[in-house]
C-alpha positions in Angstrom: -8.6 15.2 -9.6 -11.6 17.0 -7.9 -12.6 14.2 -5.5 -12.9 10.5 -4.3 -15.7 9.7 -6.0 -14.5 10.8 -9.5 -11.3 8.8 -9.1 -13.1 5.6 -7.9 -15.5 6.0 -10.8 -12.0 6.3 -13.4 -11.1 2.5 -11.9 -11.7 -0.5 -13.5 -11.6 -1.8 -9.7 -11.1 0.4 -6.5 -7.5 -1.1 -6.0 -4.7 0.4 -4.9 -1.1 -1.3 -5.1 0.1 -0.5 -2.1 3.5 1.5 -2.4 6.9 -1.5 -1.1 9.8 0.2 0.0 12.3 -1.3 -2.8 9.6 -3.5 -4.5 7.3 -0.8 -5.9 8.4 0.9 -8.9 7.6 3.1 -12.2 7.3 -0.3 -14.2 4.9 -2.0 -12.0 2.9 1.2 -11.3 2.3 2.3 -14.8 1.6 -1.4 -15.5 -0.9 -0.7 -12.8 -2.9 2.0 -14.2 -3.2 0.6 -17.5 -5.0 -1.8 -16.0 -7.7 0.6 -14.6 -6.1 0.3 -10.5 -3.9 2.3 -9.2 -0.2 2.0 -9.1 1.9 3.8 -6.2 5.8 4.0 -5.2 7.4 5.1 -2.2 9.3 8.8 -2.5 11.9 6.6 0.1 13.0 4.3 -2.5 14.6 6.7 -4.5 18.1 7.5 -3.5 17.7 10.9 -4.7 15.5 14.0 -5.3 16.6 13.4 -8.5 15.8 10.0 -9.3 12.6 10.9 -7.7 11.9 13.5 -10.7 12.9 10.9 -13.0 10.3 8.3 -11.8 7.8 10.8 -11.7 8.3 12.2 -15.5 8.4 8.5 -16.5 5.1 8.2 -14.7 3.7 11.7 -16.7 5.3 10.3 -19.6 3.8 6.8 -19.5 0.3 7.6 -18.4 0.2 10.1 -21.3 1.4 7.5 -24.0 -1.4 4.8 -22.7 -4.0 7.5 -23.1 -2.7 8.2 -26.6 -2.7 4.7 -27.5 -6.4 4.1 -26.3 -6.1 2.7 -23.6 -9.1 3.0 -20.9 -9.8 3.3 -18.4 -6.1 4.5 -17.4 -5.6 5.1 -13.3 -4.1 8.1 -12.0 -0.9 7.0 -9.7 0.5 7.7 -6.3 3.5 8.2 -4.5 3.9 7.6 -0.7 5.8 10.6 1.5 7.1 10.3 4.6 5.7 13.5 6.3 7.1 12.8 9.9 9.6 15.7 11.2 12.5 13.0 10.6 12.1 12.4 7.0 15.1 15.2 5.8 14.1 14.6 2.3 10.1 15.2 3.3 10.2 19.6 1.5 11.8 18.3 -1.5 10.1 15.3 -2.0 7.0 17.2 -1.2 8.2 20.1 -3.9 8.6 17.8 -6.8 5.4 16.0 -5.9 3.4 19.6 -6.5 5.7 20.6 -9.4 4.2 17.5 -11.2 1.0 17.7 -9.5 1.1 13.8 -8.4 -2.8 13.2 -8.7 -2.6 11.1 -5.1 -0.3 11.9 -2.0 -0.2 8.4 0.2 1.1 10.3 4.0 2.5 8.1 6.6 4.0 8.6 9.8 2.7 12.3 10.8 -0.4 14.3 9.5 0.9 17.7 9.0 -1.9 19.8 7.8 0.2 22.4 5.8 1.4 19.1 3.6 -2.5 18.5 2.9 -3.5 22.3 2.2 -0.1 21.9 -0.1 -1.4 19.4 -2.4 -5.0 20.1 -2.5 -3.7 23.5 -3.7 -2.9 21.9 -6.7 -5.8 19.8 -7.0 -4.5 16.5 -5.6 -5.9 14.2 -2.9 -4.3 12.7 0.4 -4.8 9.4 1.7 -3.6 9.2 4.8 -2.2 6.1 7.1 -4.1 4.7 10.2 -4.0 2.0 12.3 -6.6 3.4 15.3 -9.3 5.6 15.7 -7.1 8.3 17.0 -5.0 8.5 14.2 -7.9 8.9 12.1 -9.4 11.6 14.1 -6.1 13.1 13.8 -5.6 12.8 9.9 -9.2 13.7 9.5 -8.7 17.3 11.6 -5.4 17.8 9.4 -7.4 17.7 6.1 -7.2 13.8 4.6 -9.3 13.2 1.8 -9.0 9.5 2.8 -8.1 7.1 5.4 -5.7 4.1 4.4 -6.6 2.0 7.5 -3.7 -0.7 8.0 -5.1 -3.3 9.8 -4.1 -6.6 11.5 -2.6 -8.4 8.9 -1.2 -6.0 6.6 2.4 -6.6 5.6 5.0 -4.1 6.4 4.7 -1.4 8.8 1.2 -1.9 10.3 -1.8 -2.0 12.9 -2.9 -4.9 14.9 -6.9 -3.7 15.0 -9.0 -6.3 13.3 -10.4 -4.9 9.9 -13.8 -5.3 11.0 -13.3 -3.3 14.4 -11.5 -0.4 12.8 -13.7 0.3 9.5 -16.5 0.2 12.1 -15.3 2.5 14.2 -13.9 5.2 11.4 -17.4 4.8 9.6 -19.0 6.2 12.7 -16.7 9.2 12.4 -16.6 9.7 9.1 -18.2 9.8 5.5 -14.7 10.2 3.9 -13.2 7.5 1.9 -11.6 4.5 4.0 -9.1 2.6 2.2 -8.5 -1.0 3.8 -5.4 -2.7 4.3 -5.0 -5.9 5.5 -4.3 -9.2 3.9 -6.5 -8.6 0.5 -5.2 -10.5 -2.5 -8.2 -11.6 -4.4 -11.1 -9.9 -6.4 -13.6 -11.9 -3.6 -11.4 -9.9 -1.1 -11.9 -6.5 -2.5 -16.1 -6.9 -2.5 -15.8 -8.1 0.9 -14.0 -4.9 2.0 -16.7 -2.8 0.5 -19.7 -4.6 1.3 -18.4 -4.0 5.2 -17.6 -0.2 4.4 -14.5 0.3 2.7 -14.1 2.4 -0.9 -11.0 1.3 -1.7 -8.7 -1.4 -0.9 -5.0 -1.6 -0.4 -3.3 -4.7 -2.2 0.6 -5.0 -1.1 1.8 -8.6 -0.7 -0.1 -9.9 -4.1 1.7 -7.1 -6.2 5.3 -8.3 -4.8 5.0 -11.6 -6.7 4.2 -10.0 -10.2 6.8 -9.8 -13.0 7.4 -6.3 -12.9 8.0 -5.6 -9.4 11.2 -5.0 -7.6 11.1 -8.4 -5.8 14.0 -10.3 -6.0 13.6 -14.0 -7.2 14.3 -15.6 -3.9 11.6 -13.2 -1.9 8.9 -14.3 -4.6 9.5 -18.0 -3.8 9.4 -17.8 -0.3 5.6 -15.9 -0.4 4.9 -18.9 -2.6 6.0 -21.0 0.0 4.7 -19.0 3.3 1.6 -19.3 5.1 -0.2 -16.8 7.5 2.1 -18.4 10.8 5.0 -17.2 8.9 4.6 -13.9 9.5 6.8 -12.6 12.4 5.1 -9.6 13.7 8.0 -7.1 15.8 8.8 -3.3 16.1 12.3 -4.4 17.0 13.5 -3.5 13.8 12.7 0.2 13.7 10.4 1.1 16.4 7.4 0.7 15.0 5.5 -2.2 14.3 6.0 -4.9 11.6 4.9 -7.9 10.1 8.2 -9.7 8.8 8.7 -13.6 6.8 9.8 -15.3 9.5 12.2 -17.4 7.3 13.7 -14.6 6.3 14.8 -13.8 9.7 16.2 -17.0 10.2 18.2 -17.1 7.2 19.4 -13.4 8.4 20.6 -15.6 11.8 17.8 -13.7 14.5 16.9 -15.4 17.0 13.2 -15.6 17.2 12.8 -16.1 20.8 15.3 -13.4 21.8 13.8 -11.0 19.1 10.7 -11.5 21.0 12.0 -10.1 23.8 13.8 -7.0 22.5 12.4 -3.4 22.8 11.2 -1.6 19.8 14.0 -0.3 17.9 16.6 -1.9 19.7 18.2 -4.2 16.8 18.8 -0.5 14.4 21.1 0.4 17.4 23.7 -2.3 17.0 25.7 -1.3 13.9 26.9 -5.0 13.3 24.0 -6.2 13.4 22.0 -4.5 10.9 23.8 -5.6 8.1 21.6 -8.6 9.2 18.4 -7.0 7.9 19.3 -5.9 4.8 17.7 -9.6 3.3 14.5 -9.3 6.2 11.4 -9.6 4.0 8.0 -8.3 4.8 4.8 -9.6 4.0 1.8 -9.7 4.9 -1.1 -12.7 6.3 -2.4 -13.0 2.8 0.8 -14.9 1.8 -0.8 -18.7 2.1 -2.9 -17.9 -0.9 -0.2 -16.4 -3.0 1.1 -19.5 -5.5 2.6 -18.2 -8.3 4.2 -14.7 -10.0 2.0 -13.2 -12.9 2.6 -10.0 -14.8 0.7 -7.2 -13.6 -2.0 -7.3 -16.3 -2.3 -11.0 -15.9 -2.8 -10.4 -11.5 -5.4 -7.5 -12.6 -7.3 -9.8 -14.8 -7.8 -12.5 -12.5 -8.8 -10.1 -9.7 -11.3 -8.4 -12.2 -12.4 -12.3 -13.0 -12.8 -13.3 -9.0 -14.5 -9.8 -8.5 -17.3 -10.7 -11.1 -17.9 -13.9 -9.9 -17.8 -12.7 -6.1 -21.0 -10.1 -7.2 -22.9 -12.7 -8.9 -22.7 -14.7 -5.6 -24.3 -12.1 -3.6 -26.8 -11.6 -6.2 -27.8 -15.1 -5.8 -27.6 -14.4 -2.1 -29.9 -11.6 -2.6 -32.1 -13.4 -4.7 -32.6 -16.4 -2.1 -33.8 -13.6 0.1 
């Protein structure tokens, strides 16, 4: 991989499935890429450096058997590292990541510069996590090849910035590519983002209800049956800040109102009660138009489907002109 621009140019559609600690996983990335978008998994959800090589020669293995089969365009994948001082597993993770030259490094929590002169060495590109012009500034000094900018929104750890605020603001700092994260789960969704700046988008929540993801049943139902005001957004739970399913929380017995009031990272110091988040979902605000769970080349279809028709719109918008 050389630069942005050639790998947007591989993609059927400039998506990336955003890498879910525990839901994200070989099956569904690979699943991914032979649809012409990118599939991603976290190093973190590995219990091992081990299982981590293992996913990643599955990955080597799989994307080399789709390209023998014919199948194109095939997606390159990514794998999301920790590169924060208090990830211990961060220079191992990071080693087997170079030793099978992951094509795209998704950073998060830190930009350490010697990580991104580490993997362009090899010839691999860096998206790295934002959710403020600072941190982009930041990421941008350190090296990234691309800015993942999590937005208001966005399920999981995230930013509170309105999309339209922060793409604005990074634009005016930067030609580089700006991934956007933030509620996306339609084709419609994914023009919208580049016709206001983005290159890429981020798709998270959408890819938890497919088939092949890591989801369990009863976390899959209750995105069908959430809307945006069921998203809990807290950084009680680790410090920094997180858009949760509120029912989740309630089923886990927290208290709502008093989690409103606790200080970020407060609940991960009470050992008994952390058992309580093992079942805590996260989403994200584009749950109210998530309805059903499709396989991974069915979701990719539709969103190729909704994209078409989203371009002919603004062609006829154009046209009226």
């Amino acid at each position: 991989m050389t630069n942005v621009a050639d790998l947007i140019a591989g993609m059927s559609l400039p998506v990336i499935a955003a890498p879910m600690f525990t839901v994200s996983n070989p099956e569904m990335a690979l699943a991914t890429c032979a649809q012409g978008m990118m599939g991603t998994f976290p190093a973190h959800t590995t219990r091992s450096a081990e299982m981590l090589d293992e996913w990643l020669t599955t990955m080597a293995d799989g994307l080399n058997r789709l390209r023998a089969e014919g199948v194109d365009p095939v997606a390159p994948f990514g794998v999301n590292l920790v590169v924060h001082g208090t990830n211990q597993r961060m220079a191992g993770d990071l080693e087997l990541c170079i030793r099978h030259k992951v094509p795209v490094i998704l950073t998060s929590k830190g930009a350490p510069g010697e990580v991104f002169d580490a993997v362009h060495e090899y010839g691999g590109l860096v998206f790295h996590d934002i959710a403020s012009a600072r941190h982009a500034e930041k990421a941008l000094e350190a090296g990234a090849d691309g800015l993942i900018a999590v937005c208001g929104g966005a399920g999981g750890h995230c930013g509170s910035i309105n999309p339209f605020a922060l793409v604005n603001e990074v634009r005016q700092m930067t030609d580089r590519a700006i991934i956007l994260a933030g509620a996306i789960t339609t084709g419609r969704d994914v023009l919208s983002a580049q016709v206001m700046g983005a290159d890429l988008v981020y798709m998270g929540t959408r890819f938890i209800n497919t088939e092949e993801s890591g989801a369990a049943d009863g976390y899959r139902q209750m995105i069908i049956e959430a809307n945006a005001t069921d998203i809990f957004f807290t950084a009680a739970m680790d410090g920094a800040p997180a858009n949760l399913l509120a029912p989740s929380l309630l089923r886990a017995g927290v208290d709502l109102d008093e989690l409103r009031r606790q200080t970020p990272g407060a609940i991960i110091a009470v050992d008994e009660r952390k058992k309580r988040w093992k079942d805590v979902w996260s989403a994200g605000h584009g749950v109210g138009s998530i309805n059903d769970v499709l396989s991974v080349q069915d979701l990719c279809d539709r969103l190729k489907a909704e994209y078409r028709a989203a371009r002919d719109d603004l062609r006829h918008f154009q046209a009226a002109e």
